[in-house]
C-alpha positions as CSV (number, residue, x, y, z in Angstrom):
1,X,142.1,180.6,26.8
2,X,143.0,178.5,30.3
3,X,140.9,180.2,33.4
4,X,144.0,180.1,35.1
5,X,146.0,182.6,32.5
6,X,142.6,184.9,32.5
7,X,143.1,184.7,36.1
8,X,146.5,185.5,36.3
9,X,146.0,188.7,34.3
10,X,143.0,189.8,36.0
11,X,144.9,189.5,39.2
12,X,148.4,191.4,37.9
13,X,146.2,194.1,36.3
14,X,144.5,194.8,39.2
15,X,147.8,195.0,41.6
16,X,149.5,197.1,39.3
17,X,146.1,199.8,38.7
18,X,145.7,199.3,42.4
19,X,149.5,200.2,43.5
20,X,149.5,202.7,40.8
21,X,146.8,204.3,42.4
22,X,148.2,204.1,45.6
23,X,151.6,205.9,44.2
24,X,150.0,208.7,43.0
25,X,147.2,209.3,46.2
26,X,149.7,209.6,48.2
27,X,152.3,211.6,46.4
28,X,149.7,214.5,45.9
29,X,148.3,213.5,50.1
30,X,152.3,214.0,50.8
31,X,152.4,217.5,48.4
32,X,149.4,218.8,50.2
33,X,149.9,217.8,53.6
34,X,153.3,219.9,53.0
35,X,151.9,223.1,51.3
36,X,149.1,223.4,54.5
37,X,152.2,222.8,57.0
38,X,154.0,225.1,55.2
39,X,150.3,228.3,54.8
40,X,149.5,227.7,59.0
41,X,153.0,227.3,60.8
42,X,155.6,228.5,58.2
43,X,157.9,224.9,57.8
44,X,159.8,224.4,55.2
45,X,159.1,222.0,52.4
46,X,161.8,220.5,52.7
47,X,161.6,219.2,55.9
């Protein structure tokens, strides 16, 4: 195969694992961030 296709895919493979990644860090850093807001001063969750 071309070294620029191999490129190509090494490069869109790694944004999408990386964004992936990112997605789902920060959904559960969001989730947690809101449960211990919610344990030491009694927020909602919804806030």
């Amino acid at each position: 195969m071309n070294i620029g296709i191999l490129l190509l895919i090494i490069v869109g493979g790694a944004a999408g694992g990386l964004s992936t990644l990112y997605i789902t860090f920060s959904l559960f850093g969001t989730l947690g961030y809101k449960i211990f807001r919610k344990i030491k001063y009694g927020t909602s969750l919804y806030d």
